[in-house]
C-alpha positions as CSV (number, residue, x, y, z in Angstrom):
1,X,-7.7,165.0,31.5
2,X,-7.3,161.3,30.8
3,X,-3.7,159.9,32.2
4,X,-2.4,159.1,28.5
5,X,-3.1,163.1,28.4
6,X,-1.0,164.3,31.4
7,X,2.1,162.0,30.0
8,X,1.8,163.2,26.7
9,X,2.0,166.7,28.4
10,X,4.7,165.9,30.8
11,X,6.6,164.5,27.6
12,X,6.0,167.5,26.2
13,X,7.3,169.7,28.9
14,X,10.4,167.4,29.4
15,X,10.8,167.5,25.3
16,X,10.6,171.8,25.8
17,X,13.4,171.6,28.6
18,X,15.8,169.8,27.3
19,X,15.9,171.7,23.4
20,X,15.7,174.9,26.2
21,X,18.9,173.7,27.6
22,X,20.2,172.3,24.8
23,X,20.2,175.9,23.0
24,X,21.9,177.1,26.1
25,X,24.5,174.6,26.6
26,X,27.8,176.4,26.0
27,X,30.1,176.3,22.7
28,X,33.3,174.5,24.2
29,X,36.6,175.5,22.5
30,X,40.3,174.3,23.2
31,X,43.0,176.7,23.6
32,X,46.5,176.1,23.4
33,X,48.3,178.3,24.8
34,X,52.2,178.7,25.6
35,X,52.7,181.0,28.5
36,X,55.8,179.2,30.3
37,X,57.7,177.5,28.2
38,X,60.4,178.9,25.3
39,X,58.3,180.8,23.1
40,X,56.2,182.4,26.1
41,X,57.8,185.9,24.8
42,X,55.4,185.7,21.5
43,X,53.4,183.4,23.2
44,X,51.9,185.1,25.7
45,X,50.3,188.8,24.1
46,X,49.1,186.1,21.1
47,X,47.1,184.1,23.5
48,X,46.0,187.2,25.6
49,X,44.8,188.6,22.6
50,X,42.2,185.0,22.3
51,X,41.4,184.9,25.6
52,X,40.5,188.7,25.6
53,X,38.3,187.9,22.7
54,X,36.3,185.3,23.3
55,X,35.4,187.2,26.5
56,X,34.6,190.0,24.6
57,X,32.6,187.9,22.7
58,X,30.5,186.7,25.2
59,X,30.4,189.8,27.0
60,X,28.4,190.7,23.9
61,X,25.9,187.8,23.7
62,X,28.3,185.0,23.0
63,X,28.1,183.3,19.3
64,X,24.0,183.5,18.0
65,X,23.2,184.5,22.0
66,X,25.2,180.9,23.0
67,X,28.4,181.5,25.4
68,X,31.7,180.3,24.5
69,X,33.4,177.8,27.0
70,X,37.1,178.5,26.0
71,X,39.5,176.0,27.9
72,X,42.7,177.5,27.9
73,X,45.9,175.2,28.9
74,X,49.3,176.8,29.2
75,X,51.5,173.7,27.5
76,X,54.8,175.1,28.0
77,X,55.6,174.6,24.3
78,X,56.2,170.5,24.7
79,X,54.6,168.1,22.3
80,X,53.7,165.1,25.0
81,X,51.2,167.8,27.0
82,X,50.0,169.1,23.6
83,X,48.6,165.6,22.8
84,X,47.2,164.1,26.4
85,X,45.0,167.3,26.4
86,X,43.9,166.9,22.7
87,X,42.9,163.6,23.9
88,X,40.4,165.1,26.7
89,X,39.2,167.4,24.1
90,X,38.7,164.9,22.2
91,X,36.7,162.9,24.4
92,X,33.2,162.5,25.9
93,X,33.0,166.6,26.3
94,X,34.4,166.7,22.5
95,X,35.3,170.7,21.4
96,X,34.2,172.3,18.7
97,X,37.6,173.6,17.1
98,X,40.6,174.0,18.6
99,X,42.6,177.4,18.7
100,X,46.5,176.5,19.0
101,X,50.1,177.6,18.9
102,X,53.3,175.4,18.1
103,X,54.7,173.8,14.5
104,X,55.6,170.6,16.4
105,X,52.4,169.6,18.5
106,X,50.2,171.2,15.8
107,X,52.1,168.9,13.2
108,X,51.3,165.8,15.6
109,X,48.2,166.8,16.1
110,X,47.1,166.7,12.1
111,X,46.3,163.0,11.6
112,X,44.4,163.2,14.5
113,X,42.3,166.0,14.0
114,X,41.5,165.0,10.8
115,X,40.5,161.3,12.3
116,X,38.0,163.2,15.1
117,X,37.2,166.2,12.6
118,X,38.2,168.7,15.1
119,X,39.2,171.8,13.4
120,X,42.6,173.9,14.6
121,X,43.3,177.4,14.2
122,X,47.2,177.5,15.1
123,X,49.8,179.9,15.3
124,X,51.9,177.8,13.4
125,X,51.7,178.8,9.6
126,X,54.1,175.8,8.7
127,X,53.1,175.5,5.2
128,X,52.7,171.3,5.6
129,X,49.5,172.4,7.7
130,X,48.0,174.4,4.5
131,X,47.5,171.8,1.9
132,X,44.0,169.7,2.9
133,X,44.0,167.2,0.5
134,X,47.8,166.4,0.0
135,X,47.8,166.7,-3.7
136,X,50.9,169.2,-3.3
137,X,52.6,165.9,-2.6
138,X,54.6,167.8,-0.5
139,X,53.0,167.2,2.7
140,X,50.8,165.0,4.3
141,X,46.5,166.1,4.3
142,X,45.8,168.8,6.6
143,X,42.2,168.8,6.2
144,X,41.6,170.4,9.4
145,X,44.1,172.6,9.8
146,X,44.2,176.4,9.4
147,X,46.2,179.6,10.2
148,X,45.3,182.9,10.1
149,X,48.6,185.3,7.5
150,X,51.2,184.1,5.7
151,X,52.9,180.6,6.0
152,X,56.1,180.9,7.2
153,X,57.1,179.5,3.8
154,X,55.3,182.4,1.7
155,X,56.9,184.9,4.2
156,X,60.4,183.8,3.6
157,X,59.6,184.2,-0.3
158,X,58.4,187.5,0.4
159,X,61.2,189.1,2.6
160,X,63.6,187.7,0.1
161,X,61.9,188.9,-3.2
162,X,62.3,192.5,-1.1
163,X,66.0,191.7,-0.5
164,X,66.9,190.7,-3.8
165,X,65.2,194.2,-4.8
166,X,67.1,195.7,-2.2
167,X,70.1,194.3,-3.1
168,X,69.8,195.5,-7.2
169,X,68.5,199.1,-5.6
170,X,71.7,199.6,-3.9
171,X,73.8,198.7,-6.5
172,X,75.9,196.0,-5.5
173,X,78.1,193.9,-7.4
174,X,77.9,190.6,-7.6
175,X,75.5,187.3,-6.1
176,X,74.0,188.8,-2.5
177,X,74.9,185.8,0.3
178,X,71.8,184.5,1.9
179,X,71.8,182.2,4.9
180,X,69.1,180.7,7.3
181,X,69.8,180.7,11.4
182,X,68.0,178.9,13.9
183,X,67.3,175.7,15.7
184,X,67.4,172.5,14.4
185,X,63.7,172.3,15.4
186,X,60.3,171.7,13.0
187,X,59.5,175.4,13.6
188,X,62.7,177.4,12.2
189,X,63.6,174.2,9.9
190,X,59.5,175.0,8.6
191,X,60.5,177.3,5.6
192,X,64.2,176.5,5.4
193,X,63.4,174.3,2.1
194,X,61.1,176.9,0.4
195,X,63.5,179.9,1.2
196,X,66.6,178.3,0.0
197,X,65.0,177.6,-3.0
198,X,63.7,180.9,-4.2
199,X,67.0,182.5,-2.6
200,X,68.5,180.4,-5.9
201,X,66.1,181.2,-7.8
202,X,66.5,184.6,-7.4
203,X,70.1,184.9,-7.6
204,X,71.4,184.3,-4.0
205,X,74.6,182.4,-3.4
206,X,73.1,180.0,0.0
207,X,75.7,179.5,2.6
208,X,75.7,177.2,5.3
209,X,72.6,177.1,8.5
210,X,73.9,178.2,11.3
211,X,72.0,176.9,14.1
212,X,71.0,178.3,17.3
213,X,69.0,177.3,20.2
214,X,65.3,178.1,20.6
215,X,66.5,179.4,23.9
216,X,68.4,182.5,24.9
217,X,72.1,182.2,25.4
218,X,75.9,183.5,24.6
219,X,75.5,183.5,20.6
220,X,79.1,184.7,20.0
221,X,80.3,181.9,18.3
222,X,77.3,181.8,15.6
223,X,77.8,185.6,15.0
224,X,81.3,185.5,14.2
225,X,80.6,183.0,12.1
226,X,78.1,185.0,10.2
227,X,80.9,187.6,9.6
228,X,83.3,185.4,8.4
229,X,81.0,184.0,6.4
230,X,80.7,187.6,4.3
231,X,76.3,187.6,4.3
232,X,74.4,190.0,3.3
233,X,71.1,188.4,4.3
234,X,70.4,186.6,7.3
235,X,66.4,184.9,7.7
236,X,66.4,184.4,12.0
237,X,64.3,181.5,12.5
238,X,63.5,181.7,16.6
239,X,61.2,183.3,18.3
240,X,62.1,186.8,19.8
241,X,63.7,185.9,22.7
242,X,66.6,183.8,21.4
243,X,66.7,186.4,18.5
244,X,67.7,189.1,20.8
245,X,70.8,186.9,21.9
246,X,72.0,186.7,18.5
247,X,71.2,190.1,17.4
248,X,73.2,191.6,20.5
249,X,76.0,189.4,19.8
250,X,76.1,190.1,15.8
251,X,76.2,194.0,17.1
252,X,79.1,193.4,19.6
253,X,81.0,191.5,16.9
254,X,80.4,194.1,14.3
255,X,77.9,191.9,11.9
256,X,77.1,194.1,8.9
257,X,74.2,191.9,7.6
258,X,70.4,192.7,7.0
259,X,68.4,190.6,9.2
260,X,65.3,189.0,8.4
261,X,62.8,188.1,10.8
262,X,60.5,185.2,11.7
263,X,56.9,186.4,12.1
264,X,57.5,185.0,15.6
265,X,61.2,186.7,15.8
266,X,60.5,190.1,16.3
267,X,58.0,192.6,17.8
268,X,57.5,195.8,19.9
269,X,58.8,193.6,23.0
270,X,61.8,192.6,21.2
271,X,62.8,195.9,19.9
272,X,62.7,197.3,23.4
273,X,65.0,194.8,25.2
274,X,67.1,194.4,22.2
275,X,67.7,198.6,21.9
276,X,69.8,199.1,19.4
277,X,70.8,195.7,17.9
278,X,67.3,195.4,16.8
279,X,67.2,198.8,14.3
280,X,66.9,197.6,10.6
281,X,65.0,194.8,11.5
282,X,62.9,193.8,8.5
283,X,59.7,191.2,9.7
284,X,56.3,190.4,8.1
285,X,53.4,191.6,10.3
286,X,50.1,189.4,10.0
287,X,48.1,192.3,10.1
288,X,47.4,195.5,7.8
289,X,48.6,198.1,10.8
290,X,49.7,198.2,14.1
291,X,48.7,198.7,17.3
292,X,46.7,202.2,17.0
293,X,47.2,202.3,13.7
294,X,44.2,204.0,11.3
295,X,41.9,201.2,10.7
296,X,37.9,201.0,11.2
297,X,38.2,197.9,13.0
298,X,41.0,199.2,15.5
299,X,38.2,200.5,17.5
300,X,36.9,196.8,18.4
301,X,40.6,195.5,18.6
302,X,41.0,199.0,21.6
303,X,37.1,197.2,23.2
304,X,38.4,193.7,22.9
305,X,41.9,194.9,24.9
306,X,39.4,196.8,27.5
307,X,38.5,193.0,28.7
308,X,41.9,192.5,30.8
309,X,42.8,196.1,30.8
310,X,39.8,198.2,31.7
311,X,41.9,201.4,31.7
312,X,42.7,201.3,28.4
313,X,46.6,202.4,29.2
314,X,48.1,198.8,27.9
315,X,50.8,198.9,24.5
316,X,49.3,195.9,22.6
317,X,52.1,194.5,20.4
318,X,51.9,193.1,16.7
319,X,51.4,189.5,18.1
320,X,48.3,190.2,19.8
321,X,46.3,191.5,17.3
322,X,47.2,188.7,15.7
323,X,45.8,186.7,18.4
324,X,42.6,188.7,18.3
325,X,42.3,188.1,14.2
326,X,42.6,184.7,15.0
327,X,40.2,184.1,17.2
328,X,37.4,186.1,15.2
329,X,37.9,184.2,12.1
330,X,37.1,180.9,14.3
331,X,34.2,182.7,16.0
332,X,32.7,183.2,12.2
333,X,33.4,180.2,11.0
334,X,32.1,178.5,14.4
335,X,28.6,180.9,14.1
336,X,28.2,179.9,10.7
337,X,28.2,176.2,11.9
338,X,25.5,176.9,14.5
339,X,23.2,177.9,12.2
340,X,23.6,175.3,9.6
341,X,23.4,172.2,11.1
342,X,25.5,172.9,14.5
343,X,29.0,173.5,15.8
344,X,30.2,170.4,15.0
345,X,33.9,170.4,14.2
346,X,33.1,169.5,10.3
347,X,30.4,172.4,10.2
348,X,32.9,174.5,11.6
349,X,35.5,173.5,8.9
350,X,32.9,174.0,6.4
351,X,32.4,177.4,7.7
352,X,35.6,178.4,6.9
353,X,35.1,178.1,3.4
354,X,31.9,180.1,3.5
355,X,33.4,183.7,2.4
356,X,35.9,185.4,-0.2
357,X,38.4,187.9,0.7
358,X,36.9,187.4,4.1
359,X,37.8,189.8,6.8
360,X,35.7,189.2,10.1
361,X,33.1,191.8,11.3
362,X,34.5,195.1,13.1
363,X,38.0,194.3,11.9
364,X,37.9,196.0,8.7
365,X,41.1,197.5,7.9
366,X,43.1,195.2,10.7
367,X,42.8,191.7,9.4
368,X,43.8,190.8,6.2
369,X,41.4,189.3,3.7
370,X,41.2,186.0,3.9
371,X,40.1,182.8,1.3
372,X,40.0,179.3,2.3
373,X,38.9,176.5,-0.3
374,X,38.2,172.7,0.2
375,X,41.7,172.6,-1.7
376,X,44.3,175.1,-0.5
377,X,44.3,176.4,2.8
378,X,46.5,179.1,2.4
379,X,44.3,182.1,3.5
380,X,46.7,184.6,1.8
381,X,49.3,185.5,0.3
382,X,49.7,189.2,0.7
383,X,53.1,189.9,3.5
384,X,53.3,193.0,4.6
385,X,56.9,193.5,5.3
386,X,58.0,196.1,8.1
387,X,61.5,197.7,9.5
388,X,61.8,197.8,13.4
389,X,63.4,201.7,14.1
390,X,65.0,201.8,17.2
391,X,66.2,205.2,18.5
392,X,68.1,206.3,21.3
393,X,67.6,204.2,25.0
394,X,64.3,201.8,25.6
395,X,64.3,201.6,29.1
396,X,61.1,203.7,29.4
397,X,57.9,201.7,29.3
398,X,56.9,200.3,26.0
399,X,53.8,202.7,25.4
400,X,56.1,205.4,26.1
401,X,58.9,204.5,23.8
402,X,56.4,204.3,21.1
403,X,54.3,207.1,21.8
404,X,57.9,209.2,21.7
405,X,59.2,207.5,18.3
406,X,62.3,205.3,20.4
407,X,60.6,202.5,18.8
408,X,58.5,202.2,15.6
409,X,57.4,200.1,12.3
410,X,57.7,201.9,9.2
411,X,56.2,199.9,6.6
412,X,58.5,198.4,4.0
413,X,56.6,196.5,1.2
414,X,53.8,194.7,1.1
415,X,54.3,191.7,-1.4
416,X,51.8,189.9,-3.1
417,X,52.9,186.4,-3.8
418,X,51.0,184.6,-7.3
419,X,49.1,181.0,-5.5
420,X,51.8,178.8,-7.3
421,X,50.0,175.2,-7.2
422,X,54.0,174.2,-7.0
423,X,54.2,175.8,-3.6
424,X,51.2,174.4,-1.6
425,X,52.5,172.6,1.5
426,X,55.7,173.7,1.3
């Protein structure tokens, strides 16, 4: 063999190597994650329920028999962290997509994703992060944002088309009060605009915010002024945990009002250190059932939660599934960039757009379908509306208190919103 032979071989064999190792380089992913900080009470099932997943996932051959490097950083819920690690993923080891939580870091994080095309999956469903091309002209171009459910936006419409049918079922005279509560934040002030407006629409008389801190605390003060005020609807912005402040408070002050609850404001968690105050509850679940509920696809959400609780003993509440939803829509939409070109961040946007009514595989039945479009990134429009039941004392384990009935979600309504070009964005 001549020498021009054994370089052209060697070149060869180096060529061979590095496509080999190329194809088993791992899919990196960013996870945001809030385990410390003020929403940690949601925060952590939802990102239990991704992390769970993705190990799942590679458990079973990764994404087209590639594993999935999944960096997960517990940000504490504060904006400056949010962006120095964006900028590492960002950088020479640049991720894939991005799987994140918060209104206020995903919202800073928009102009930037869309700059680096690095595609986010958040928790936040602010509905400024689900118009892509700004033509809503009611928010700025989220091109590379998504969210799995409901914007917070398209919730509030929801629960209060139910209410204003609630109201007229019970026969009361007169305009039913409506008034939103929360912090003076970018995540409870998301859908104070679009639920003050249908609330007029509808035939609500609005009354004055009242404002509370994302944090718990001695809510006293806000409750009697939510009796005084004389409502008969009251949206809770927060997350769970400073919920529960207000909703014991309203019940020691004798509130008669019918709560509404954030996605993020109530749960199976909630109800159980809440007790009582938290019966009547009415919330939007981002997911067709609960945890054990009859669905084909519960069977891989049970496998999935085997992967941090091999036992199988572990109460999963509504947030996690959520979580797990989450994470198997990016896992499509990241597969169906591997095998078109690679998992580039702009394949893995365009992968989102590859299905109607798309529910991911093995979570038929939990997942809600699903349609994104180059043009409106609102994935649905369906809320399922639920009533937290509490009965009798909840200081018995969670999986107990539901297995016995102390605490359960009967199903309300599930409202199906038209896609009004008019509300995109907002």
């Amino acid at each position: 063999m001549t020498t021009k032979s054994l370089l052209s071989t060697a070149s060869l064999a180096l060529l061979l190597g590095a496509t080999s190792a190329s194809a088993q380089a791992p899919i990196s992913l960013g996870h945001l994650a809030d385990y410390s900080g003020p929403t940690s009470d949601v925060g952590t099932s939802f990102g239990q329920g991704v992390a769970d997943t993705y190990a799942w996932i590679n458990k079973n051959g990764g994404i087209n028999g590639t594993q999935v490097k999944v960096d997960t950083v517990d940000y504490g819920y504060q904006v400056p962290r949010a962006i120095a690690q964006y900028k590492k993923w960002s950088g020479s080891d640049k991720v894939s997509a991005i799987l994140g939580w918060g209104t206020a870091d995903t919202e800073a994080l928009t102009g930037f994703l869309a700059e680096d095309k690095i595609p986010d999956i958040s928790a936040s469903y602010a509905a400024a992060l689900s118009d892509p091309t700004g033509a809503g002209g009611k928010a700025k171009p989220a091109p590379y944002n998504f969210f799995y459910g409901p914007s917070y936006s398209d919730a509030v419409r929801g629960m209060l088309t139910w209410a204003a049918e609630d109201w007229k079922a019970k026969g009361k005279p007169g305009k039913p009060k409506f008034v939103h509560m929360g912090a003076n934040h970018p995540y409870p002030n998301a859908p104070k605009a679009a639920g003050e407006a249908i609330a007029t629409e509808l035939g609500f008389e609005l009354l004055p915010p009242i404002v509370f801190a994302l944090t718990p605390g001695d809510y006293s003060a806000q409750c009697l002024s939510l009796k005084s005020s004389g409502a008969n609807y009251a949206y809770l912005g927060n997350t769970a945990g400073s919920n529960i402040s207000v909703l014991n408070a309203c019940k020691a002050a004798g509130v008669d009002v019918q709560f509404l609850g954030n996605v993020w404001g109530m749960d199976e968690n909630a109800a159980k250190a809440a007790g009582a105050a938290a019966d009547g509850v009415v919330f939007p679940l981002r997911t067709a059932v609960a945890w054990g509920g009859s669905a084909p696809g519960m069977k891989t959400v049970m496998d999935i939660s085997k992967m941090s609780d091999a036992a199988g003993t572990a109460y999963r509440p509504v947030h996690y599934l959520a979580g797990v939803c989450t994470a198997m829509y990016m896992k499509e939409a990241v597969e169906w960039a591997a095998k078109n070109g690679g998992a580039t961040g702009e394949n893995v946007k365009k992968g989102f757009y590859q299905k109607k009514d798309w529910v991911p595989a093995g979570m038929e039945g939990v997942c809600n379908p699903s349609t994104f479009t180059d043009k409106d990134h609102r994935g649905t429009l369906k809320v399922d509306l639920y009533r937290m039941k509490v009965a009798g004392a909840t200081d018995a384990p969670l999986s107990d208190l539901v297995k016995n009935g102390a605490i359960k979600l009967d199903k309300v309504k599930v409202i199906d919103l038209p896609r009004k070009a008019e509300w995109l964005g907002w």
